[in-house]
N, C-alpha and C positions, 0 to 999 in steps of 0.2 A: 099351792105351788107358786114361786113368784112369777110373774111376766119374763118368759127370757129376753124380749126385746126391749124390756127396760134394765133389765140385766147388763145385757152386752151394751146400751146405752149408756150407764153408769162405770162401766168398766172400762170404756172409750173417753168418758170426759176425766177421770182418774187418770188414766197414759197421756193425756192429754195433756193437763196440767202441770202431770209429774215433768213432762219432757221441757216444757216450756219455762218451770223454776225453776231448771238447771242451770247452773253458770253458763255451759253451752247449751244453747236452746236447740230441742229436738221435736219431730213432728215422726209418729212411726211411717212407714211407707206404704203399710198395709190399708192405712185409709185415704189412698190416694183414690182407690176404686167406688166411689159410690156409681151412680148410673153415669152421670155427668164427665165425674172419669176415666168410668171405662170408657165414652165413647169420642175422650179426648185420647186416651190411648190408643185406642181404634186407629184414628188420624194418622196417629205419629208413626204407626207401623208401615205406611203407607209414606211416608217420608223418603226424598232421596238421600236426604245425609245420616239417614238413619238406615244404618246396611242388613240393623240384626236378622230382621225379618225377614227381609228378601232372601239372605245368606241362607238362611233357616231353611226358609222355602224350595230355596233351588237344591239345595243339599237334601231334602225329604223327597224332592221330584227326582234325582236325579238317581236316589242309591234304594229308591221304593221297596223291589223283590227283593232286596239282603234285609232289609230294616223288617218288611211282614214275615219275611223267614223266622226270626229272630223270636219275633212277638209270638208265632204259632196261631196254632189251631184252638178254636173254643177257650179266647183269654177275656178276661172282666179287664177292660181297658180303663183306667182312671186317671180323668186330666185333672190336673193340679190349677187353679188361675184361668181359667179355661175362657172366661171372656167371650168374644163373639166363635171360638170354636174353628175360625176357621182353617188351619192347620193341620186339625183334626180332622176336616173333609178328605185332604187326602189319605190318612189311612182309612176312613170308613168307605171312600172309593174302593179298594184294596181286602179288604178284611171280609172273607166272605163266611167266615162261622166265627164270627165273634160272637159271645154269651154275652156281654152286655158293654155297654161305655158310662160312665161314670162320672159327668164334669162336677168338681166339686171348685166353688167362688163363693168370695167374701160380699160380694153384687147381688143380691137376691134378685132386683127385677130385671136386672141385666141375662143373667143367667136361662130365668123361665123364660124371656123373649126371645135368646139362643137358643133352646130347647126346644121349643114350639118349631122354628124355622126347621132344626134340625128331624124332628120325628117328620113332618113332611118332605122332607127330602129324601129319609132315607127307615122309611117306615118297617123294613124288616130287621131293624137296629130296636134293641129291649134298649132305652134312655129312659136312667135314674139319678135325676140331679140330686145334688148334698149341695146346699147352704151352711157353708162354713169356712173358717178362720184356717186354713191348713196348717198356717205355724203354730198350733196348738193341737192337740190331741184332736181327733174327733173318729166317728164312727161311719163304716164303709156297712151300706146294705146289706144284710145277711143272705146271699146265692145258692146255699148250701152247697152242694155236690154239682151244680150247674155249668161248671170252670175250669177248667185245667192247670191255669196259672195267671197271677195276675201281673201285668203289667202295670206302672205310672209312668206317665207322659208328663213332662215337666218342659214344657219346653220356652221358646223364648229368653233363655242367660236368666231367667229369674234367681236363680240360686246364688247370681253373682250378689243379689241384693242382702244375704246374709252375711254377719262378718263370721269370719272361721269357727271363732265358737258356736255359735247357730249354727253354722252348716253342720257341724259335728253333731248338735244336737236334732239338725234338724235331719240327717242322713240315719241314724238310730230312730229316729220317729215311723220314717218309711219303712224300714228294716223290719219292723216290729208290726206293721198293717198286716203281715200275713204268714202265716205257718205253715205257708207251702211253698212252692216255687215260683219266682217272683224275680220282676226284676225290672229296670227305670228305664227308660228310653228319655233322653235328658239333653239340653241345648246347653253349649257352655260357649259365652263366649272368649276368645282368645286375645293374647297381648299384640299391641302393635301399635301404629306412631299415634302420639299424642294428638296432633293435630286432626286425623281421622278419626279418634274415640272426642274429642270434645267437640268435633263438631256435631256429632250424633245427638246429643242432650243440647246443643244451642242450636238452633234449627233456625234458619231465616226467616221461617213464617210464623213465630213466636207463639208455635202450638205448644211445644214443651214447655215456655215458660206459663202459658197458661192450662196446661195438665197440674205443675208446680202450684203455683196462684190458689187451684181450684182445692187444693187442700184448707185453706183460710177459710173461704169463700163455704164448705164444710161447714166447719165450725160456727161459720156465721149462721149457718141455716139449723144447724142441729142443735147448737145449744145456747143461741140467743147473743153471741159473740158481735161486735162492731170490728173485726177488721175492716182497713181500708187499703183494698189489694193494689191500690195505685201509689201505696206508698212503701213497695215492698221490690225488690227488682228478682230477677233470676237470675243464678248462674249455675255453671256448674265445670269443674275441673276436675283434670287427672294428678291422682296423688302417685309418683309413679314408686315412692319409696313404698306406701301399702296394696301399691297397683289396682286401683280403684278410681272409677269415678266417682264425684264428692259433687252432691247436688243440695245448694242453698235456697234462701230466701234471705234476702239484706231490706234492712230497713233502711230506707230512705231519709231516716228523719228519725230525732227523739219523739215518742209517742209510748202511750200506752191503751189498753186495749183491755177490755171487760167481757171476760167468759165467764158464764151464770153471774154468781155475786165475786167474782175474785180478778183481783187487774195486774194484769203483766207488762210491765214496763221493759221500751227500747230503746238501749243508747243510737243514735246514730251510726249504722254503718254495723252496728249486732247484727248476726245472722243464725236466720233457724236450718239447722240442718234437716235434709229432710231426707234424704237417698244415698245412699251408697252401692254402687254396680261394679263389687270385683271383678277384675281379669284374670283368667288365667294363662300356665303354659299348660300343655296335653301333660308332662310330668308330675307338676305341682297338683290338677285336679286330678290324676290318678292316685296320688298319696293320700289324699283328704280323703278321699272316699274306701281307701282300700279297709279299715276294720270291716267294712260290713257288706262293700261290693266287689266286684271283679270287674274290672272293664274288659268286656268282651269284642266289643267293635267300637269303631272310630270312624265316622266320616267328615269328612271337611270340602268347602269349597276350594277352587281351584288356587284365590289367592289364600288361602289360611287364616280368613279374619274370625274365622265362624267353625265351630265343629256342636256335630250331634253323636251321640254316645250312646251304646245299649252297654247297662250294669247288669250283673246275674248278683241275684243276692246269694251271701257267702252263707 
């Protein structure tokens, strides 16, 4: 059987490359998260110009007994990206017959160090991590008859990071985790003025530019790459015609740059795309979702920058 970590290694330096001999150079966003990143993203949630989080937060604290009603009694709770989990405390605050919680992340050592903190805090919780890719297939613990229904927790606007097609693809992926009753309890984030969404991805304390950065910085360590992250700037903008944030890396300078045996060259002022975080209105993600969910509830902060969502799968 081959190594699957040399696997998923070779299959990460191939997306890799592919992205980067593109006319437009891409970097996927999935491997923003090794340790390094998650716990530059850690930071950023903690940011004041970055509202998602708190939004999220206050919206989870504030509408608790409708959101556990929803989820019910004896549900396999599974976080999607789940990172340091903290989020999730509040509903395992809350959830007094849960059958099991689920984080599934692309972060392996990130993940067991969450996990670990989390069984001792709340030790009458059954936690079964999944080390995996979510945007791709992968496989949920077999519970048998253990469950009543299974929830995902998606939370954080991550879905905005797909564009329509993925999400389409990726809304059918979840749809199909279970053949029973099931349903998402999901963060979307909402439209609103441009100045407040870009300043959220430029951050005055140049953590997001170096969450950004830390993908090069990647590559340097995994697969023997010379980037020179000092020659690379952040940015990041609202595209408000595809209603998305657009998050770059600009070269500073003509250079080229050697991963394994093969060199990608940069004109001055080329940029590697690397994130895209759609927005939406409450209409437009109830459309996108409706083949295969129902929006059942909607909660929102008080100013409307931020809503969390329970889907019942159709």
């Amino acid at each position: 059987m081959a190594n699957s970590k040399a696997v998923n290694e070779s299959a990460m330096l191939d997306e890799i490359l592919h992205g980067l001999k593109r006319p437009n150079k891409r970097l996927p966003s999935k491997y923003f998260y090794d340790e390094m990143g998650s716990r530059l993203f850690d930071q950023i949630t903690r940011l004041e110009e970055y509202y998602l989080t708190r939004k999220e937060k206050e919206i989870l604290q504030n509408n608790i007994d409708e959101i556990v009603d929803n989820i019910g009694t004896r549900a396999m709770l599974v976080e999607l990206g789940s990172g340091s989990s903290q989020k999730t405390r509040l509903l395992l605050d809350q959830l007094d017959n849960l059958s099991a919680y689920v984080p599934v992340d692309i972060s392996e050592k990130y993940l067991l160090k969450a996990v670990n903190e989390l069984r001792l805090d709340y030790p009458r919780v059954t936690i079964i991590p999944v080390f995996a890719d979510y945007t791709n297939t992968f496989r949920l613990p077999d519970l048998s008859g253990s469950y009543e229904n299974q929830v995902i927790f998606f939370p954080g606007s991550t879905i905005g990071n797909f564009s329509p097609d993925e999400t389409q693809q990726f809304l059918q992926t979840m749809a199909s985790l279970s053949d029973r009753e099931a349903g998402m309890l999901i963060g979307v984030d909402l439209k609103k003025d441009r100045e407040i969404l870009e300043a959220a991805y430029n951050d005055s304390k140049g953590i997001t530019a170096s969450f950004n950065k830390n993908l090069l910085v990647r590559v340097n360590k995994e697969f023997g790459a010379d980037f020179n992250t000092d020659q690379f700037t952040h940015k990041a903008t609202y595209n408000a015609g595809k209603g998305r944030i657009e998050m770059h890396l600009i070269s500073d300078c003509e250079q080229s740059v050697l991963i394994k045996d093969e060199e990608v060259s940069f004109e001055e002022g080329e940029y590697i795309h690397t994130e895209n975080s759609y927005k939406y209105t409450l209409e437009d993600f109830e459309s996108i979702v409706s083949k295969w969910f129902t929006v059942k509830e909607v909660w929102t902060d008080e100013d409307a920058f931020f809503s969390v969502q329970y889907l019942d799968k159709k």
